[in-house]
BAFI-3210 file (N, C-alpha, C; in Angstrom, 3 decimals, decimal comma, padded with zeros to 6 digits):
// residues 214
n [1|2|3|4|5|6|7|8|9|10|11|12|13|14|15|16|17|18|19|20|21|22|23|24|25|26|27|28|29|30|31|32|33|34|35|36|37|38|39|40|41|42|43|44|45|46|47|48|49|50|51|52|53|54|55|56|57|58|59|60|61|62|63|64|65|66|67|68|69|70|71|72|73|74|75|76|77|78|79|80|81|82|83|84|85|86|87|88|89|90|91|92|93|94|95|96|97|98|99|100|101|102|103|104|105|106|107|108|109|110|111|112|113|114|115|116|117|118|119|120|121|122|123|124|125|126|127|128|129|130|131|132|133|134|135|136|137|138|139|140|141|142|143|144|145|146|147|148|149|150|151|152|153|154|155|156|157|158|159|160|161|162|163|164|165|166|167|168|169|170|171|172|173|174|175|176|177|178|179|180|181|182|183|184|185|186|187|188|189|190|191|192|193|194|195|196|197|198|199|200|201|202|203|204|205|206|207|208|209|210|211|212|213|214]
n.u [092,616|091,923|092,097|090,097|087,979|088,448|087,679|084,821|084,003|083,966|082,555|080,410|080,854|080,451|077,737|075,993|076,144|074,714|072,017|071,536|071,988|069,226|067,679|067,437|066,159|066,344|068,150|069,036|065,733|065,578|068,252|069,931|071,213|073,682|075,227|078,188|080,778|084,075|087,052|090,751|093,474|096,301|099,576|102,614|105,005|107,913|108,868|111,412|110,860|112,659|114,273|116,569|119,002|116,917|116,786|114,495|112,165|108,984|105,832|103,198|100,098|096,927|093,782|090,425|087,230|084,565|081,874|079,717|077,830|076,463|074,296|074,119|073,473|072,589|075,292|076,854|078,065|078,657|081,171|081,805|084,379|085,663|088,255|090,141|093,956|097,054|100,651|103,360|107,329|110,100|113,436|116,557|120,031|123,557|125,485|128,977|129,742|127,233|124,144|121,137|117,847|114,996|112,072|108,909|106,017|102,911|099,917|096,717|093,825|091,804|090,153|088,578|086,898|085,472|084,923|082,482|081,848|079,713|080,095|078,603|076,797|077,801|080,518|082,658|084,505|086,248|087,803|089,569|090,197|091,891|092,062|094,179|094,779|097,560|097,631|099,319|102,541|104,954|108,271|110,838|113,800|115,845|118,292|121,720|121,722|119,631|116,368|114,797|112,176|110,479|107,420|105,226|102,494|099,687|098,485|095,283|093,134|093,066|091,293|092,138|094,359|096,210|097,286|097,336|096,243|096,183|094,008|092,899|090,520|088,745|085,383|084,122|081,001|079,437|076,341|075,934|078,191|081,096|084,224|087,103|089,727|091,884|094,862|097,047|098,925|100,955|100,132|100,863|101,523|098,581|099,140|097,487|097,795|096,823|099,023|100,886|103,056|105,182|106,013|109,003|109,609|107,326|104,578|103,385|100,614|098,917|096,349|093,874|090,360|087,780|084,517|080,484|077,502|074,627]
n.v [072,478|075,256|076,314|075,631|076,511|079,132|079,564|079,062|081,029|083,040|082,506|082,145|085,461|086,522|085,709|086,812|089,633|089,808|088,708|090,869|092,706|092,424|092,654|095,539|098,686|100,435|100,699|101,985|102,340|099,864|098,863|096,186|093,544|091,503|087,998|086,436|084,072|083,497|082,937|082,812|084,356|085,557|087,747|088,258|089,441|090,511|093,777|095,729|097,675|099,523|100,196|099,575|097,489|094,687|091,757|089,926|087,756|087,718|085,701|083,400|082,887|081,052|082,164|082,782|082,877|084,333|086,721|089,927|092,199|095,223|097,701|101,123|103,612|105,048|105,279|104,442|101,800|098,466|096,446|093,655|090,681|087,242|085,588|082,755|083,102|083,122|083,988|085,353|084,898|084,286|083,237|083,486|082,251|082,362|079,440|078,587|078,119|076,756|076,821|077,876|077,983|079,598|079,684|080,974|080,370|081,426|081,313|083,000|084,108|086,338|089,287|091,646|095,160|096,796|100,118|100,464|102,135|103,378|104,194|103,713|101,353|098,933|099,174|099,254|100,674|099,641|100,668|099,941|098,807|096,169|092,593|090,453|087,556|085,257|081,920|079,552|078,672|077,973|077,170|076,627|075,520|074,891|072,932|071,701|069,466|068,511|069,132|071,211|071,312|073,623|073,543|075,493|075,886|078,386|079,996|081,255|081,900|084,252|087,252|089,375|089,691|089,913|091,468|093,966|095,799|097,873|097,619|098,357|098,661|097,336|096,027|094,729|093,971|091,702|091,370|088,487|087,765|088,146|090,192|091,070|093,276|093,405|095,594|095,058|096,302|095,164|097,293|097,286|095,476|094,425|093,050|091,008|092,384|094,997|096,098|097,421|097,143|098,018|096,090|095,040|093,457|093,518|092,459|092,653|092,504|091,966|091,091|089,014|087,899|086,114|085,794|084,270|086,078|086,262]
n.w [126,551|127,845|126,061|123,759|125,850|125,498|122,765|122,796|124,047|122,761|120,223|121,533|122,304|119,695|119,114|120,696|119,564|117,611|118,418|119,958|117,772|116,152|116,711|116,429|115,450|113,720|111,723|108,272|105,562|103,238|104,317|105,551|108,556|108,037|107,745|107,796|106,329|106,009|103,620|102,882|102,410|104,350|103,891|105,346|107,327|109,474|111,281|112,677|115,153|116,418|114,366|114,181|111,633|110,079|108,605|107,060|105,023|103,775|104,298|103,419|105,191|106,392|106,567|107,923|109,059|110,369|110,192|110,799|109,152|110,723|110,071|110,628|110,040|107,117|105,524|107,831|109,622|112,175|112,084|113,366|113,377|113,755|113,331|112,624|112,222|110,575|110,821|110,530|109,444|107,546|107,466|105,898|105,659|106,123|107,531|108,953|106,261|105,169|104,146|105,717|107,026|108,464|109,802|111,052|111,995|113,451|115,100|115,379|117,336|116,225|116,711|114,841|115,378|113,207|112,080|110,003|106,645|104,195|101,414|098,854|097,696|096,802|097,791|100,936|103,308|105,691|109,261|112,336|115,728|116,438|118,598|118,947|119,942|120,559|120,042|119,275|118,536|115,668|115,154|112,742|111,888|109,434|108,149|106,473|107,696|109,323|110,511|112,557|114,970|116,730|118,533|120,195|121,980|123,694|126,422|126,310|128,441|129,195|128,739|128,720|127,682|125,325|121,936|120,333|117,467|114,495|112,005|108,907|105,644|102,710|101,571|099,044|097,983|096,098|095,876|097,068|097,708|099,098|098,531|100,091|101,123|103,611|105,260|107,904|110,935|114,068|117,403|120,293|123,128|125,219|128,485|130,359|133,060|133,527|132,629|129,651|127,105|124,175|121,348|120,298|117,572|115,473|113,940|110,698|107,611|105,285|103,973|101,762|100,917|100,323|100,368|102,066|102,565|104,136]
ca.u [091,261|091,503|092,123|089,172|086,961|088,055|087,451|083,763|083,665|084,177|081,477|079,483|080,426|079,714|076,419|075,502|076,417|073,836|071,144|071,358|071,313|069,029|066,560|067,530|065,113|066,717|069,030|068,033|065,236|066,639|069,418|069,806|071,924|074,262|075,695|078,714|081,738|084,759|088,556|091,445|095,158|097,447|101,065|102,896|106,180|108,057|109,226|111,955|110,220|113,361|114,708|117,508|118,838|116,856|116,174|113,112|110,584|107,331|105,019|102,090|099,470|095,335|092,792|089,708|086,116|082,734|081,480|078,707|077,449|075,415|074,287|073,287|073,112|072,896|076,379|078,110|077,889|079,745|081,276|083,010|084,649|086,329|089,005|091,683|094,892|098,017|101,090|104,974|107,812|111,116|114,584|117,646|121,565|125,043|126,671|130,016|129,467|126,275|122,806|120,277|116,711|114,285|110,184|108,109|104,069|102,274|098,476|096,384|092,352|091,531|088,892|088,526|086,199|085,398|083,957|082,164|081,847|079,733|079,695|077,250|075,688|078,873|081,400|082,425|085,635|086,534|089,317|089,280|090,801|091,774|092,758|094,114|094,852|098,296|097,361|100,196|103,964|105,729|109,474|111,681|114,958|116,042|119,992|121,803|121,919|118,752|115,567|114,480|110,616|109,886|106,364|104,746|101,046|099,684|097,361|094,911|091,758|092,759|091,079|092,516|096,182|096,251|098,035|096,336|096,685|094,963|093,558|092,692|090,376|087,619|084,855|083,119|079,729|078,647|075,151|075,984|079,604|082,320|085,763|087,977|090,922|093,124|096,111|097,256|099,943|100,379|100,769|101,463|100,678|097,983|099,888|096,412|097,638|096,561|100,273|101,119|104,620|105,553|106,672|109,982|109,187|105,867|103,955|102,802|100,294|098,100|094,869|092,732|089,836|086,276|083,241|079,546|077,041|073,309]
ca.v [072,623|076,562|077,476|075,719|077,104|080,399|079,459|079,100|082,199|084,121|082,239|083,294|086,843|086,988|085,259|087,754|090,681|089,089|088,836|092,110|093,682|091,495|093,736|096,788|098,586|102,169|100,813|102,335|101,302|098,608|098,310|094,560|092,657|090,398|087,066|085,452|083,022|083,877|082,719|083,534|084,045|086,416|087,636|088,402|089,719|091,271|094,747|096,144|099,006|100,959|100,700|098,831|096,511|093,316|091,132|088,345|087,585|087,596|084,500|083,252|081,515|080,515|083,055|082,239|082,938|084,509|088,747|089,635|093,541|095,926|098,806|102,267|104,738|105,007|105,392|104,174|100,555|098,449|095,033|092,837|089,176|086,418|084,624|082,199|083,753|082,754|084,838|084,908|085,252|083,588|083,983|082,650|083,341|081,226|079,369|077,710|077,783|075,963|077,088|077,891|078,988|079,687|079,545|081,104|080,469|081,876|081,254|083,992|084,311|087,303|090,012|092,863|095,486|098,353|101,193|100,531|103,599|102,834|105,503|103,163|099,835|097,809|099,006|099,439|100,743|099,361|100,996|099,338|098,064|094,178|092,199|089,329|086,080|084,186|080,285|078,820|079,291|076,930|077,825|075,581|075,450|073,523|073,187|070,785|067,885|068,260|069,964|071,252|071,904|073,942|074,002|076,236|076,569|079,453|080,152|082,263|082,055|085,781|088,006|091,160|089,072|090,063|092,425|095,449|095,895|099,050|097,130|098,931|097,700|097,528|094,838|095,030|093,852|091,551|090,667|087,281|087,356|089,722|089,868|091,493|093,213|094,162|095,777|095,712|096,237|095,251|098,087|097,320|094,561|093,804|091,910|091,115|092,291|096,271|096,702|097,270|097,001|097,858|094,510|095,231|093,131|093,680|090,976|093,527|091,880|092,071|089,662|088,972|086,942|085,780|085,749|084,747|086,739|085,710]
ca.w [127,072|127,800|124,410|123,484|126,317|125,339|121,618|122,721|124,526|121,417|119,645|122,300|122,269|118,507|118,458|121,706|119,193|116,418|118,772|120,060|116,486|115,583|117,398|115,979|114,145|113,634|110,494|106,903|104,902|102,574|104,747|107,064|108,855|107,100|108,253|106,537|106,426|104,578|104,044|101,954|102,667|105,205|103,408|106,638|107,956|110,882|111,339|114,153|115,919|117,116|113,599|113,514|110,479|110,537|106,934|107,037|104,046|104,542|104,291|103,234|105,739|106,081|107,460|107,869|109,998|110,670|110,275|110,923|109,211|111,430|109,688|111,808|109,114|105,324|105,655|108,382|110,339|112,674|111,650|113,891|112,757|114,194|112,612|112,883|111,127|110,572|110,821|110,562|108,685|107,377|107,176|105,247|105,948|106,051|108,730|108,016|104,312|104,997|104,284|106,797|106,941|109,584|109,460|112,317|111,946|114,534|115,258|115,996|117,095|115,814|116,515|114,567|115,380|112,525|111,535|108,638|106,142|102,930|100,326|098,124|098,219|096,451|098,565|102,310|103,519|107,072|110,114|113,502|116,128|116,409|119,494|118,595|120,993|120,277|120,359|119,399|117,768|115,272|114,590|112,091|111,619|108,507|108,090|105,823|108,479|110,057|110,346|114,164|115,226|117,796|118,597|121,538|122,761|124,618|127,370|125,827|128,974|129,934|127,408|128,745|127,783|124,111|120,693|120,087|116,473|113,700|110,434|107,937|104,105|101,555|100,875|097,704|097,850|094,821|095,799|098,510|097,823|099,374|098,110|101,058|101,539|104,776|105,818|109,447|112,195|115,643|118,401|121,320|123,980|126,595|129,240|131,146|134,514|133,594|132,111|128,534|126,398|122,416|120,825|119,338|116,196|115,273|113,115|109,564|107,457|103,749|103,513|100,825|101,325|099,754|101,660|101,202|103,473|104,425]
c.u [090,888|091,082|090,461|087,656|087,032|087,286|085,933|082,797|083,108|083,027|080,969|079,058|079,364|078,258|075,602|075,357|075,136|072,679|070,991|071,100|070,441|067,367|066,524|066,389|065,335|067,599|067,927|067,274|066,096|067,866|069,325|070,800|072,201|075,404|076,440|079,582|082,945|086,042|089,543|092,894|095,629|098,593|101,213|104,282|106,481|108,716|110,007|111,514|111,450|114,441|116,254|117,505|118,162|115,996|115,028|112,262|109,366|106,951|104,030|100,978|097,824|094,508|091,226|088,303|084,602|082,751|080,090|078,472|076,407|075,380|073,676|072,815|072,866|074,464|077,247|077,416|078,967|079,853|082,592|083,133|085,338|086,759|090,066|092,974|095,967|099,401|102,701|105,945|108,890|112,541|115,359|118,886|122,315|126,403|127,719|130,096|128,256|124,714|121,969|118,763|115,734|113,110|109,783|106,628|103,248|100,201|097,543|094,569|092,393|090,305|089,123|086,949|085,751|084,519|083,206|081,389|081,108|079,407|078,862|077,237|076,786|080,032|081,308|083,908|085,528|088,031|088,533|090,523|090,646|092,332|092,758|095,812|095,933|098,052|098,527|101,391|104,850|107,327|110,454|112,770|115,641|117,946|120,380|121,554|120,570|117,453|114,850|113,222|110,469|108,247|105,918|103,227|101,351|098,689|096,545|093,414|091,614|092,107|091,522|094,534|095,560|096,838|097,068|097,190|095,500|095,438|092,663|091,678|089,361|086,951|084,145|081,422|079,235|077,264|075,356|077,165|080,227|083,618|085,879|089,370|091,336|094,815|096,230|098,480|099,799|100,791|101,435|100,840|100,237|098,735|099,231|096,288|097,603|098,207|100,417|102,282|104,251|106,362|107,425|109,956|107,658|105,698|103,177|102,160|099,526|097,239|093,642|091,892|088,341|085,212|081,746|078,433|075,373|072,947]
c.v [074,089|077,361|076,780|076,178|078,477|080,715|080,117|080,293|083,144|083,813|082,837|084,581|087,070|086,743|086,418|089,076|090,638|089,299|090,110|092,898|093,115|092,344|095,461|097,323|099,752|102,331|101,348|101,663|100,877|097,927|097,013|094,357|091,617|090,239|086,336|084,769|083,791|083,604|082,717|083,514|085,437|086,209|088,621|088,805|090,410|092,615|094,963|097,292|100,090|101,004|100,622|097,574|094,918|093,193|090,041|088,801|087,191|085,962|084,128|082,154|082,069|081,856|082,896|082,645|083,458|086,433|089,222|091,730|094,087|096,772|099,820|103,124|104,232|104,701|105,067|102,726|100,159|096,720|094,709|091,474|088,403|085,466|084,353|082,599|083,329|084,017|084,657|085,800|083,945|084,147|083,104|083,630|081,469|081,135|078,545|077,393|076,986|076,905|077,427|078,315|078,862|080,334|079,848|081,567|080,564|082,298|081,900|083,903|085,677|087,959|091,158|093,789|097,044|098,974|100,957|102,048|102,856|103,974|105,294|101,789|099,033|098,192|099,943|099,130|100,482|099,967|100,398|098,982|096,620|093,779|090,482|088,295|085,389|082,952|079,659|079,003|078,546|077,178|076,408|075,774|074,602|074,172|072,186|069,181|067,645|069,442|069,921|072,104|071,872|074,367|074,551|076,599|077,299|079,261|081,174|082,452|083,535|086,795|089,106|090,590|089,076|091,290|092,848|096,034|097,508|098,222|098,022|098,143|098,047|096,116|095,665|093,775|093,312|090,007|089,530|086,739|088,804|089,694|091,561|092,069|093,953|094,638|095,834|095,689|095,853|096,669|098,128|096,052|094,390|092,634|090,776|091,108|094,351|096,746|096,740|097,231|096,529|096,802|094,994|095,231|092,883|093,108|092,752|092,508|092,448|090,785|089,937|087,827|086,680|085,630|084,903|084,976|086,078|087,015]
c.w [127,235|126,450|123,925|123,950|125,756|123,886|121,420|122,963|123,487|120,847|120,390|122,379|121,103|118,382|119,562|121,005|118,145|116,950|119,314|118,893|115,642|115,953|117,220|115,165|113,682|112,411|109,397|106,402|103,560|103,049|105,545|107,316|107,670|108,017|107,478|107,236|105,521|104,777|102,976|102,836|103,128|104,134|104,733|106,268|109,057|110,618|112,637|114,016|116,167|116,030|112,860|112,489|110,448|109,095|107,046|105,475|104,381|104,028|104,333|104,249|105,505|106,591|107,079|109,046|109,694|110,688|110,610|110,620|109,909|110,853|110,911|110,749|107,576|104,965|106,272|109,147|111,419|112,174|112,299|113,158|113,343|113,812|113,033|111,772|111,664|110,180|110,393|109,662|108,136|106,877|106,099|105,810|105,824|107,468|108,332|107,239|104,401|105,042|104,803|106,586|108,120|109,386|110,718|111,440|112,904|113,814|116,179|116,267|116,819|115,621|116,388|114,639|114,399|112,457|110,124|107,897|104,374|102,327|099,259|098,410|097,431|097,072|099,852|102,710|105,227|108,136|111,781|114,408|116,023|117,789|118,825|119,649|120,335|120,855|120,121|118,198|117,130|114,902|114,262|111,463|110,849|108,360|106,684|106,390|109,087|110,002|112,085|114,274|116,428|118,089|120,167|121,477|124,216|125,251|127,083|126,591|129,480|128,641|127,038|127,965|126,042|123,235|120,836|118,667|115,751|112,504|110,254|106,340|103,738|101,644|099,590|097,525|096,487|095,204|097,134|098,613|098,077|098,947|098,887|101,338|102,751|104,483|107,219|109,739|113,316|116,426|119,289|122,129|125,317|127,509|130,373|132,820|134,570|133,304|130,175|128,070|124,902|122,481|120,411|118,222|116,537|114,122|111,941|108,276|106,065|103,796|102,745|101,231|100,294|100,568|101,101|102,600|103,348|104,218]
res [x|x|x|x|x|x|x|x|x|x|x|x|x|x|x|x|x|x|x|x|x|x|x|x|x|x|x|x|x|x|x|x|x|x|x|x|x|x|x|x|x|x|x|x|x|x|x|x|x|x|x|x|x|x|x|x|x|x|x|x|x|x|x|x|x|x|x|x|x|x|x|x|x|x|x|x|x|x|x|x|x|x|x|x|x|x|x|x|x|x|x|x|x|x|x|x|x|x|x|x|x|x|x|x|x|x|x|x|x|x|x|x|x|x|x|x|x|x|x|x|x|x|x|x|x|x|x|x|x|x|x|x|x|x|x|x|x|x|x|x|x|x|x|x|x|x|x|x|x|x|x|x|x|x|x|x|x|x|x|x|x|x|x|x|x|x|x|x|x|x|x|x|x|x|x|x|x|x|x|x|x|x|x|x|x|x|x|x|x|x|x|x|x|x|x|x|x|x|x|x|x|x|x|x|x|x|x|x|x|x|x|x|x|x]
***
């Protein structure tokens, strides 16, 4: 029930961000607001922070949501988005001559807020921060004898309780379609009681996506 009040919240913010620039009237001429949808695929993995040996493969999951472009200048804008993304990694290794592998998919809300930088009218390089909301954590353990699912939901009604990530990317602009790409990291984490702490393993990520904008 929280996760979905907070779900709504978010809508909320975004559509609060829409109507406010919605009243703008200081963007370039020819320039507007644009309203899209767009979804495409996260390749994911983890990283140890303090640099010791640790092996995982990355993994492919969904990503998916809503953007919404504000222009200010000829040149520069701001574009936030809100999407559900999927995250993780996976391992393999050998226990008693037997096989093993291990799947973690972690479900993220995700709001990125960038800079938008356009140097012409088909493309638009984006850097921002992101905070993004863990919802919930699947981890699977397949063996030869058995296969073990751990699933975990989160409490995600605190907003200040969230990753603090820097994404990085490009859209390209063809006419009412966007084709998207990211890179990000996480930093560090909001603990939402005014404390922070670096994640050890930090979630590192590549997403391509498709869009189509109003």
């Amino acid at each position: 029930m929280k996760t979905k009040i907070f779900m709504k919240t978010n809508v909320i913010m975004l559509t609060a961000i829409l109507m406010l620039a919605s009243n703008n009237k200081t963007y370039a001429q020819n320039d507007q607001i644009h309203v899209g949808v767009k979804a495409g695929v996260n390749y994911s993995n983890v990283y140890d922070s303090e640099g010791e040996e640790y092996t995982a493969d990355g993994k492919f999951g969904f990503a998916g949501g809503a953007f919404v472009s504000i222009p200010v200048t000829p040149l520069l804008g701001i574009q936030p988005e809100l999407l559900f993304s999927q995250k993780g990694f996976q391992a393999t290794g050998t226990v008693l001559g037997n096989d093993i592998s291990f799947t973690r998919t972690s479900a993220f809300l995700d709001l990125p807020i960038f800079l938008a930088i356009k140097p012409n009218e088909m493309l638009t390089l984006l850097v921002g921060p992101q905070y993004s909301f863990l919802m919930s954590q699947k981890d699977v353990f397949a063996n030869p004898i058995q296969d073990i699912v751990v699933q975990e939901d989160f409490d995600t009604d605190n907003i200040r309780r969230n990753t603090l990530c820097l994404v990085g990317g490009a859209d390209v602009n063809l006419s009412n379609i966007v084709l998207g790409a990211r890179i990000g990291c996480d930093l560090f984490n909001n603990n939402g009681d005014g404390t922070s702490t670096t994640p050890r393993y930090k979630n590192v990520w590549g997403q391509v996506s498709v869009g189509f904008r109003l």
